[in-house]
PAZAPA-4460 file (N, C-alpha, C; in steps of 0.05 Angstrom, whole numbers, plus 32768, in hexadecimal, padded with zeros to 4 digits):
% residues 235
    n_x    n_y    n_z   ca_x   ca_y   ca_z    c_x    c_y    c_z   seq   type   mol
   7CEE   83C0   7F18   7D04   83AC   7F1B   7CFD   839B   7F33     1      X     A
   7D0B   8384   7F33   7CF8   836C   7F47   7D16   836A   7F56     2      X     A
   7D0D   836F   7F78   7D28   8363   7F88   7D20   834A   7F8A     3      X     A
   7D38   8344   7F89   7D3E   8327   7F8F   7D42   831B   7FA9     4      X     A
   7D2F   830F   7FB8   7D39   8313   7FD6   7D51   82F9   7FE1     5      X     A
   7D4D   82DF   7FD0   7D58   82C3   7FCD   7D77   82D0   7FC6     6      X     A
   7D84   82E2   7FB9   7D9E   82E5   7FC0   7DA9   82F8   7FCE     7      X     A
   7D8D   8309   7FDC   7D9B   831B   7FF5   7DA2   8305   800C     8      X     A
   7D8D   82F1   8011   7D8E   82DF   801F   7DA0   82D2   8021     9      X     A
   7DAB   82BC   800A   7DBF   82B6   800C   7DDB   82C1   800C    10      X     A
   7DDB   82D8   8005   7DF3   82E6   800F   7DF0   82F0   8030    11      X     A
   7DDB   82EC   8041   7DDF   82EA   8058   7DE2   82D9   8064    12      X     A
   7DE4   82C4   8055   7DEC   82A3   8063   7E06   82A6   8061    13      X     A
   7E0F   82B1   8048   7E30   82B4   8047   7E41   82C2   805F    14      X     A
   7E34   82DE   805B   7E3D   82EC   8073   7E3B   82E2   808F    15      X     A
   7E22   82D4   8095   7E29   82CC   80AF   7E36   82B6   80B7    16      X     A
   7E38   82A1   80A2   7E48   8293   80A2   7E73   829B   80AC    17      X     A
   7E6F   82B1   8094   7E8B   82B2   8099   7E94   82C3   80B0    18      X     A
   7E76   82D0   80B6   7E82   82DF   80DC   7EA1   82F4   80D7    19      X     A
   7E96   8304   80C5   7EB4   8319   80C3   7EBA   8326   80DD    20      X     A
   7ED2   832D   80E5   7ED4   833B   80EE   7ECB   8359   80F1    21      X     A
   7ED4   835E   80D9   7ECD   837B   80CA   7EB7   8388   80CF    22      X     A
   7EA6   836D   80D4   7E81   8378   80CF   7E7D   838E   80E7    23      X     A
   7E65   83A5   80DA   7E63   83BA   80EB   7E4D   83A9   80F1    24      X     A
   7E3A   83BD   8105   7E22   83BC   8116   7E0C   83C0   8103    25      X     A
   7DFB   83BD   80FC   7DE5   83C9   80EF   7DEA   83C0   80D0    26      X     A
   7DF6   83AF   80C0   7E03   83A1   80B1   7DEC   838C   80A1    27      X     A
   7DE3   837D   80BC   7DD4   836D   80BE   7DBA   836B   80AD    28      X     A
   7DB0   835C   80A1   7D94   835D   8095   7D7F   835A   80AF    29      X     A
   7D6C   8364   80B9   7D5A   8361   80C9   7D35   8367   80B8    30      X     A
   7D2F   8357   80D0   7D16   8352   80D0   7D08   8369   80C2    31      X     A
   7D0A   8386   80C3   7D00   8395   80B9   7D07   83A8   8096    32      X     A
   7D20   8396   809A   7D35   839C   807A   7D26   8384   8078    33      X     A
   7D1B   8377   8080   7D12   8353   806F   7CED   836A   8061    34      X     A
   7CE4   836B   8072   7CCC   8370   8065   7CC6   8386   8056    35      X     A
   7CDD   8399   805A   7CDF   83B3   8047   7CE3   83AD   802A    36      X     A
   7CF7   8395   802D   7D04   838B   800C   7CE8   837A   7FF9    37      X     A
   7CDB   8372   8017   7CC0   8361   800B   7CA9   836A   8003    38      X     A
   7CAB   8388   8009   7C98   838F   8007   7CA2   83A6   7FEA    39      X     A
   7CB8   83AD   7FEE   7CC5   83B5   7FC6   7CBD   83A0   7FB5    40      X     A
   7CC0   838F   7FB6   7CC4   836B   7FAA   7CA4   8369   7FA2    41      X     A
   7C90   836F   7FB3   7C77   8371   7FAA   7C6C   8385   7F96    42      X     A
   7C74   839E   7F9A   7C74   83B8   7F8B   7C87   83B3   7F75    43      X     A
   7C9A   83AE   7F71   7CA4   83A3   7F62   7C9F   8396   7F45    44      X     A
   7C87   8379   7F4B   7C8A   8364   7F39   7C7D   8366   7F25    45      X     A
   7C84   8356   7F14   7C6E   8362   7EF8   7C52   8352   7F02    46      X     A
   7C44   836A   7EFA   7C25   8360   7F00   7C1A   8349   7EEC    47      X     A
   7C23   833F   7EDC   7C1A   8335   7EBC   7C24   8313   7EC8    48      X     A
   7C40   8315   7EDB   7C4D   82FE   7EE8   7C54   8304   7EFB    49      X     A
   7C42   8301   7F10   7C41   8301   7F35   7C55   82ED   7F3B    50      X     A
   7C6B   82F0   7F4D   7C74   82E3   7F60   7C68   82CF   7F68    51      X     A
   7C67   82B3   7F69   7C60   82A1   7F79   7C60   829D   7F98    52      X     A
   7C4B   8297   7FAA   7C4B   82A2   7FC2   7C63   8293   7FD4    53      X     A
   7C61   8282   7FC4   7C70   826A   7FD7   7C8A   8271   7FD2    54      X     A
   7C93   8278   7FBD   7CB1   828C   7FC3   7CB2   82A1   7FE1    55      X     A
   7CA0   82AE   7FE4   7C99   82BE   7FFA   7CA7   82B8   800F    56      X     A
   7C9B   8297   8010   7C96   828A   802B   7CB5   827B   8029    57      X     A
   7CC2   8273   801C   7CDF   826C   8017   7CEB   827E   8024    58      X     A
   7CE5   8299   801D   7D05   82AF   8026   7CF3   82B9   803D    59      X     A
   7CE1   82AF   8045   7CE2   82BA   805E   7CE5   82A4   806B    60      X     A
   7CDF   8291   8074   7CEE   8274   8078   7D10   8278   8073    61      X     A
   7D10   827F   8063   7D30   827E   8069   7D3C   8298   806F    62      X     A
   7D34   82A8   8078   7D3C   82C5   808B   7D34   82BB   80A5    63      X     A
   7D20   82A5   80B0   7D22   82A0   80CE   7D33   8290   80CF    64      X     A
   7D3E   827E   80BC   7D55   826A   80C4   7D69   827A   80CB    65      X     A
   7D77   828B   80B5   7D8A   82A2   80C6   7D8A   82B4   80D3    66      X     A
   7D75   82BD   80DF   7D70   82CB   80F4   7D72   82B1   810E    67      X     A
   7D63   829B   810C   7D69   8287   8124   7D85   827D   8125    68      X     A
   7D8D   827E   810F   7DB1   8272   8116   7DBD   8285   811F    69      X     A
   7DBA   82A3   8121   7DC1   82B8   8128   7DC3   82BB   8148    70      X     A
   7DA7   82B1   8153   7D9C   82BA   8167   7DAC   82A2   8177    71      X     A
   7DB3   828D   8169   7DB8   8272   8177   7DDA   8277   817B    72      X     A
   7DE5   827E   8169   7E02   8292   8166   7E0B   829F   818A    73      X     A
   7DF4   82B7   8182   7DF6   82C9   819A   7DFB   82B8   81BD    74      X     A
   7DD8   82A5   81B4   7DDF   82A6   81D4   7DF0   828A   81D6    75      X     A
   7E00   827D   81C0   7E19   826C   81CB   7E37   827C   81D1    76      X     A
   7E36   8291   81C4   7E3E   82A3   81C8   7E4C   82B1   81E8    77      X     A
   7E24   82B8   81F9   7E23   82B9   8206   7E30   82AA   8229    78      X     A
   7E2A   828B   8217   7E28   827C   822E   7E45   8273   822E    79      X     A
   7E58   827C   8215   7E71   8271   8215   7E7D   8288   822D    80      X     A
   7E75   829B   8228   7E83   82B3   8233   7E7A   82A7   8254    81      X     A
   7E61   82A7   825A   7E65   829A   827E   7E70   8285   8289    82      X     A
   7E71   8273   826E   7E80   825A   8275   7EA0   8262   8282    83      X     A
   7EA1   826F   8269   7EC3   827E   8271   7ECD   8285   827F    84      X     A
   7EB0   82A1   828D   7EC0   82A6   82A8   7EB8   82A2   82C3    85      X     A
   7EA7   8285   82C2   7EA4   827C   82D8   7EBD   8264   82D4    86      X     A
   7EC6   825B   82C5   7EE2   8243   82B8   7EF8   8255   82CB    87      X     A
   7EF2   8276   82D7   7F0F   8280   82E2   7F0C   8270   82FE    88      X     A
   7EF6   8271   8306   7EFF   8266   8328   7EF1   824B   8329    89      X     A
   7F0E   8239   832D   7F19   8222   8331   7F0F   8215   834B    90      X     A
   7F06   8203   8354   7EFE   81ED   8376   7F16   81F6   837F    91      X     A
   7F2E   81F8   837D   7F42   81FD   8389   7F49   820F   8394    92      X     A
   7F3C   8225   838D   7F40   824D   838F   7F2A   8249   83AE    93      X     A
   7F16   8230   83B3   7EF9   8234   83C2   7F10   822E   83E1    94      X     A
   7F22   8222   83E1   7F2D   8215   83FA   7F34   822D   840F    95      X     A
   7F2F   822B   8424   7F2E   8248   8432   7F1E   8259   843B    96      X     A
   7F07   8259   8421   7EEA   826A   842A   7ED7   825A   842E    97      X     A
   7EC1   826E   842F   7EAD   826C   843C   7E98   826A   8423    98      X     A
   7E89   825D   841D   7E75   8258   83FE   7E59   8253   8409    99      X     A
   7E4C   825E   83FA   7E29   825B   83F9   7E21   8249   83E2   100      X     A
   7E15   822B   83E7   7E0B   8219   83D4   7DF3   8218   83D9   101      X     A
   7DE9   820B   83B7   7DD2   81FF   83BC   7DD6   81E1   83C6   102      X     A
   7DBD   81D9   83E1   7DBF   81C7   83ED   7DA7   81C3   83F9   103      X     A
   7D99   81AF   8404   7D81   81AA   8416   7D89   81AC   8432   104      X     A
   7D9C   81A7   8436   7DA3   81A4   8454   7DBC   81C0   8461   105      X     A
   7DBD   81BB   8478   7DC9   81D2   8480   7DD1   81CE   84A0   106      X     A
   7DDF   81D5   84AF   7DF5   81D3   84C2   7DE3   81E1   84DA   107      X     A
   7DD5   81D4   84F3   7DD4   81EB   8501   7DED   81E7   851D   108      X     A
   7DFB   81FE   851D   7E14   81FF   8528   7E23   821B   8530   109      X     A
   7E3A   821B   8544   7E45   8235   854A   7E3E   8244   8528   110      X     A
   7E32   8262   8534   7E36   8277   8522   7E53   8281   8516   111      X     A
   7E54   8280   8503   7E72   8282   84F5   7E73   82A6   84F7   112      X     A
   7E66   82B2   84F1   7E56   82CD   84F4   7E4B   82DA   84FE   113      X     A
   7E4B   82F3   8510   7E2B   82FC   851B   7E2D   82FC   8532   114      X     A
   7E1A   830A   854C   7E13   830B   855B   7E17   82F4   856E   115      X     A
   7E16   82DA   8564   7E10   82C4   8570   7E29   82B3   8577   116      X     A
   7E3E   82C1   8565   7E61   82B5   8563   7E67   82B1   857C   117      X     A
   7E68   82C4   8590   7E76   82BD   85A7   7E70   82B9   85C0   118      X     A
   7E4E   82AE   85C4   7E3C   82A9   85D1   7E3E   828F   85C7   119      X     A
   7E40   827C   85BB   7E49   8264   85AC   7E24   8257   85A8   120      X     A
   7E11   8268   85A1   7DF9   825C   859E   7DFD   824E   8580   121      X     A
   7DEE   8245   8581   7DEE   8231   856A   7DD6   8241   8551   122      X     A
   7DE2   8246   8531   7DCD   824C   851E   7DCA   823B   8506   123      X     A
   7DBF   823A   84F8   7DB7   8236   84E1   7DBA   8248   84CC   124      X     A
   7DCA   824B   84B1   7DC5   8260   849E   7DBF   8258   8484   125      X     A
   7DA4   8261   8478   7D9F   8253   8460   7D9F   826F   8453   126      X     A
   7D8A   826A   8432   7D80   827F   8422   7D6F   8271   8415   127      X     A
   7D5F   827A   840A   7D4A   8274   83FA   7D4B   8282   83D7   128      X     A
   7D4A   8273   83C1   7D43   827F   83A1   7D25   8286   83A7   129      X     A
   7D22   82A5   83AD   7D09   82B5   83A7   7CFC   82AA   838E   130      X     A
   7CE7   829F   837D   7CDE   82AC   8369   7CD0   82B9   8363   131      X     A
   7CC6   82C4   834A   7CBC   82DE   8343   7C9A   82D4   8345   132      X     A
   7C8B   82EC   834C   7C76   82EF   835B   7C75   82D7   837A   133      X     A
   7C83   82D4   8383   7C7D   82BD   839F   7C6E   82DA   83A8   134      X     A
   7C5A   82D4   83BE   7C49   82E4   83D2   7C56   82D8   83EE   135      X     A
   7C64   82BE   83F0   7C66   82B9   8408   7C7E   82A2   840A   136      X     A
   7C90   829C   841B   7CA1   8290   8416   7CA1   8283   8435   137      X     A
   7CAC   8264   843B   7CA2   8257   8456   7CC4   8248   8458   138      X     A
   7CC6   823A   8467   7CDD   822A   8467   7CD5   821D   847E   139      X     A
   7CDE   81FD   8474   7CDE   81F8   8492   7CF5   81E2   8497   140      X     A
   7CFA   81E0   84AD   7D14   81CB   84B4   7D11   81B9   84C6   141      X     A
   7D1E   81A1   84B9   7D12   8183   84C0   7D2E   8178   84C7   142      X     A
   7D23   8170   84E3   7D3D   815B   84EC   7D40   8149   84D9   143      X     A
   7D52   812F   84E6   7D63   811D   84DA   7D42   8109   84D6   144      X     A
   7D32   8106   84E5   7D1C   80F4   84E5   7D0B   80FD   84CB   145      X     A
   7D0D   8111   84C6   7CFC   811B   84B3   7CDB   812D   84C2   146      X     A
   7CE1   8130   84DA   7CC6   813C   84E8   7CD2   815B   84E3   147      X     A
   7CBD   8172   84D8   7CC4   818C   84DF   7CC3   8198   84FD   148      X     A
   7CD5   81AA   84FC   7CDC   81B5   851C   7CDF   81C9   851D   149      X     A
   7CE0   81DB   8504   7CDB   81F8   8500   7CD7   8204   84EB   150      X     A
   7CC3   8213   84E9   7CB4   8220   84D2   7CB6   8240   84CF   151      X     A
   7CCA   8248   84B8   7CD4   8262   84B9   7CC3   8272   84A0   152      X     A
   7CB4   8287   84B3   7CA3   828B   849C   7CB1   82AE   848F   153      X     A
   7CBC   82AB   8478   7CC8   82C0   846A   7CB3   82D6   845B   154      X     A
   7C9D   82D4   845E   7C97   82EB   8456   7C90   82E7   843F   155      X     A
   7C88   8304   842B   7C8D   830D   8410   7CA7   8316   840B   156      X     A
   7CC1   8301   8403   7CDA   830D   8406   7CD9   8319   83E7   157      X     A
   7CE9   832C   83DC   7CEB   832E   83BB   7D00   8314   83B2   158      X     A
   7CEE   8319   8395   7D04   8302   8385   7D1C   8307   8386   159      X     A
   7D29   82E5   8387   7D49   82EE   838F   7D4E   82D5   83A1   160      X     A
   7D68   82DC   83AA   7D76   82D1   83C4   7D6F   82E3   83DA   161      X     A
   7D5C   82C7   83F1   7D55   82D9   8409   7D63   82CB   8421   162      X     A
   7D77   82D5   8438   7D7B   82C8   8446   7D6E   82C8   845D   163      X     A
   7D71   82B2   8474   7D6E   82A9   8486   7D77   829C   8498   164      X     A
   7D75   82A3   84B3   7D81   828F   84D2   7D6F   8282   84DA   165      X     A
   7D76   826B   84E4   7D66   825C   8506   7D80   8261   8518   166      X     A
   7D6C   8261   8533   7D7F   8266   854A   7D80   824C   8554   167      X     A
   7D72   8230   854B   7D77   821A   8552   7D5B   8212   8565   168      X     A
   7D49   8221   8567   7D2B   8221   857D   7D16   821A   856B   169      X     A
   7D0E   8205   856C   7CF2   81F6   8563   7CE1   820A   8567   170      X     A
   7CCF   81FA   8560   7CAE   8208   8558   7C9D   820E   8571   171      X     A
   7CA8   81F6   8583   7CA1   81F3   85A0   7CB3   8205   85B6   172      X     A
   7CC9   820E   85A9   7CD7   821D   85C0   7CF8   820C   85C2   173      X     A
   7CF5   81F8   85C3   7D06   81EF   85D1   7D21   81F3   85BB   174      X     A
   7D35   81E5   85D6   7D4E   81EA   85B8   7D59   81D4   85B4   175      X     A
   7D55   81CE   8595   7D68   81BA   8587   7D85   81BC   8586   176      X     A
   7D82   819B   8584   7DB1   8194   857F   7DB7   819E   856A   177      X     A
   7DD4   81A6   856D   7DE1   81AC   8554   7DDB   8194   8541   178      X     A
   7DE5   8196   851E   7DE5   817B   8515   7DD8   8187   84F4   179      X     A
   7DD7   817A   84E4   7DCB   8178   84C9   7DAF   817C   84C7   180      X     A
   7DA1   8191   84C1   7D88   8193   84B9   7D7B   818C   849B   181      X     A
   7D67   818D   849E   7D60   818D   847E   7D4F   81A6   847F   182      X     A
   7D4C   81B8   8460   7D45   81CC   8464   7D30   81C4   8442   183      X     A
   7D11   81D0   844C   7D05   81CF   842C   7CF5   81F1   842D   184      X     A
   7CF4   81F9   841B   7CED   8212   840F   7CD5   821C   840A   185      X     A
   7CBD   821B   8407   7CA1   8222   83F6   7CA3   823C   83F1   186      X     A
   7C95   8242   83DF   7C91   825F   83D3   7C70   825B   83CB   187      X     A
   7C5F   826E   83CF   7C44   826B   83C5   7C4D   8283   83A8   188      X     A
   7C49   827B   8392   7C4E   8289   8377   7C2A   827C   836B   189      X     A
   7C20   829F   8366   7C05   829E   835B   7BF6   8284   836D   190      X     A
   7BF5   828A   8383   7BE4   8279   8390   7BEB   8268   8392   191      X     A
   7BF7   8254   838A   7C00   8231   838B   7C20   8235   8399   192      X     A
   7C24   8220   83A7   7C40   821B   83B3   7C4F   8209   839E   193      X     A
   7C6C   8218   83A3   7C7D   820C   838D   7C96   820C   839B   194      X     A
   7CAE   81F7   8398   7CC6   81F2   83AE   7CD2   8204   83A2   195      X     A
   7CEA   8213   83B8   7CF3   821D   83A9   7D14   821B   83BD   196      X     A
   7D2C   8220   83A9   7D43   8217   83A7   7D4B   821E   83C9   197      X     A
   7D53   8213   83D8   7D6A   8218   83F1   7D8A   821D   83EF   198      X     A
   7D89   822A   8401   7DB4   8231   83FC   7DBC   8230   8414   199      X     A
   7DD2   8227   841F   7DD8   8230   8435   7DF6   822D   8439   200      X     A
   7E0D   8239   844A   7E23   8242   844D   7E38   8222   8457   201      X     A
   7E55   8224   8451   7E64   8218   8461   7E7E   821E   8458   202      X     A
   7E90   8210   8462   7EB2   8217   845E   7EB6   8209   844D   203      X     A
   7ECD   8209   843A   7ED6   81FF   842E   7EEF   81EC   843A   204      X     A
   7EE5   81D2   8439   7EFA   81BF   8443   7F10   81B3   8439   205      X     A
   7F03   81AB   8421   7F1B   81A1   840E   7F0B   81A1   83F4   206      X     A
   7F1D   8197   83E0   7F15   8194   83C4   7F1B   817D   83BA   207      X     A
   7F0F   816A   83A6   7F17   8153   83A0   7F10   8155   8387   208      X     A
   7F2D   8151   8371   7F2F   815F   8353   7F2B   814A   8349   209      X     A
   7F1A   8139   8348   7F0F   8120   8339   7F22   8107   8335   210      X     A
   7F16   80F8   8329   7F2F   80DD   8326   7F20   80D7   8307   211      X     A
   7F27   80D0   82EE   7F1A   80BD   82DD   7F08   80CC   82CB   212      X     A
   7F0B   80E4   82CA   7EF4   80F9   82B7   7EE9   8105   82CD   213      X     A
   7EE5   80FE   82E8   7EC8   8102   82F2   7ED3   8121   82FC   214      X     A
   7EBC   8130   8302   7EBE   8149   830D   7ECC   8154   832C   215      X     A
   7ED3   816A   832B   7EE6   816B   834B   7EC7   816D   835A   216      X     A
   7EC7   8169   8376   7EB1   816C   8392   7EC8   8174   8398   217      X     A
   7EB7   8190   83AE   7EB3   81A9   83C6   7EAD   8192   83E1   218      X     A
   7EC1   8192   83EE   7EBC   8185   8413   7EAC   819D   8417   219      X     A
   7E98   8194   8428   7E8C   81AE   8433   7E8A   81A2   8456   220      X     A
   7E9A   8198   8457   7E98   818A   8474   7E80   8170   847A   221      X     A
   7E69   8179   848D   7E5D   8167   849C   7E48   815C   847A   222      X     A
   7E46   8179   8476   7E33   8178   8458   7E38   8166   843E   223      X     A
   7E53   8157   8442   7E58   8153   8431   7E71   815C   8419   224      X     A
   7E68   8151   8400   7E77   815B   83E1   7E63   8164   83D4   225      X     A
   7E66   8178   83CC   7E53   8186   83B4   7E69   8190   8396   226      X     A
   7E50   819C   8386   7E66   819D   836C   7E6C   81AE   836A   227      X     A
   7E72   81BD   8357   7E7C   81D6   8359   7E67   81EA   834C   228      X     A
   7E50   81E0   833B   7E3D   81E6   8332   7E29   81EC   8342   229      X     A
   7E2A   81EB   8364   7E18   81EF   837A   7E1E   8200   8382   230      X     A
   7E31   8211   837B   7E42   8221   8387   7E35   823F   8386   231      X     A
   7E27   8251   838E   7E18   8260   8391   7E2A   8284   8394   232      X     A
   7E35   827F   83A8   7E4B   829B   83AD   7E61   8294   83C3   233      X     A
   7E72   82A3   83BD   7E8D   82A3   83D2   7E8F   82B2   83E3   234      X     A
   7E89   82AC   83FC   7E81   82C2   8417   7EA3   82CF   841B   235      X     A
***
């Protein structure tokens, strides 16, 4: 007897189409119920009138279409579900604290934190996006002129978020003014240098909930408005 694989198939366009609730786990036609049925289907056919190959190539062509709409299902799925519950915290909930963004620049100024709070020295607090295999990670920070003035060399940090201070002391010793730095990142990954993302801390000043469609901006003080999409963690 010859399976038919063109109406198992399309009865799985049905089913996934209609997305029952009902449906159990394991339900599903998969990749290996696909070649088991194909390979009955060959054992199967009358030898006198072989299957045409190109039918073959149809129902398997059309088992990756529903397996890719499947897969495309899942991870919208997915991404609805983070949308959602990052949709819980509002620019408005940020007013008050303390937030870690992505940013190039960064504040060197009284320590909000730390050792340095009530000695009133002046710091810098960034972080660096580790990537995977870096051997070596550098940073360096460039006044307002654009000349570097200090070169922070991080090591082999692991992948990840790695943080970091300046105490406000150049390369030469001396000590710099408070004020806006710019901060850039390298990572050596497999031998070659590649930039890699900066973060660094501030208060939350105000919020500005858009006018006209446009999106709310984060006051981050001296730093500026950022979005809310820069928004990294809530200290």
């Amino acid at each position: 007897m010859t399976v038919d694989l063109n109406s198992i198939i399309n009865s799985q366009n049905s089913a996934y189409n209609q997305q029952q609730a009902s449906k159990t786990s394991g339900s599903d036609l998969n990749q290996s119920d696909f070649l088991r049925l194909m390979a009955t289907q060959l054992k199967s056919q009358d030898p006198s009138q072989p299957m045409d190959p190109s039918s073959f190539f149809n129902q398997l062509t059309q088992f990756s279409l529903v397996s890719g709409m499947q897969g495309l299902q899942t991870s919208f799925n997915t991404l609805a579900q983070t949308l959602e519950g990052q949709s819980d915290i509002k620019p408005a909930d940020l007013l008050g604290h303390r937030i870690m963004f992505q940013s190039s620049k960064a504040v060197l100024g009284p320590a909000s934190t730390g050792p340095d709070t009530e000695n009133g020295a002046n710091t810098l607090s960034g972080a660096v996006a580790v990537p995977e295999n870096a051997t070596s990670v550098t940073v360096q920070i460039k006044d307002a002129s654009g000349a570097v003035v200090k070169t922070i060399d991080l090591g082999k940090p692991a992948a990840g978020t790695t943080d970091f201070t300046w105490d406000g002391h150049g390369d030469d010793g001396a000590t710099l003014p408070g004020g806006v730095y710019t901060m850039t990142a390298t990572a050596t990954v497999d031998g070659k240098p590649a930039t890699a993302t900066t973060y660094t801390s501030a208060n939350v000043e105000g919020v500005s909930l858009g006018a006209n469609g446009s999106p709310p901006t984060i006051d981050v003080g001296v730093l500026g408005s950022i979005s809310m999409s820069q928004v990294f963690e809530i200290i």
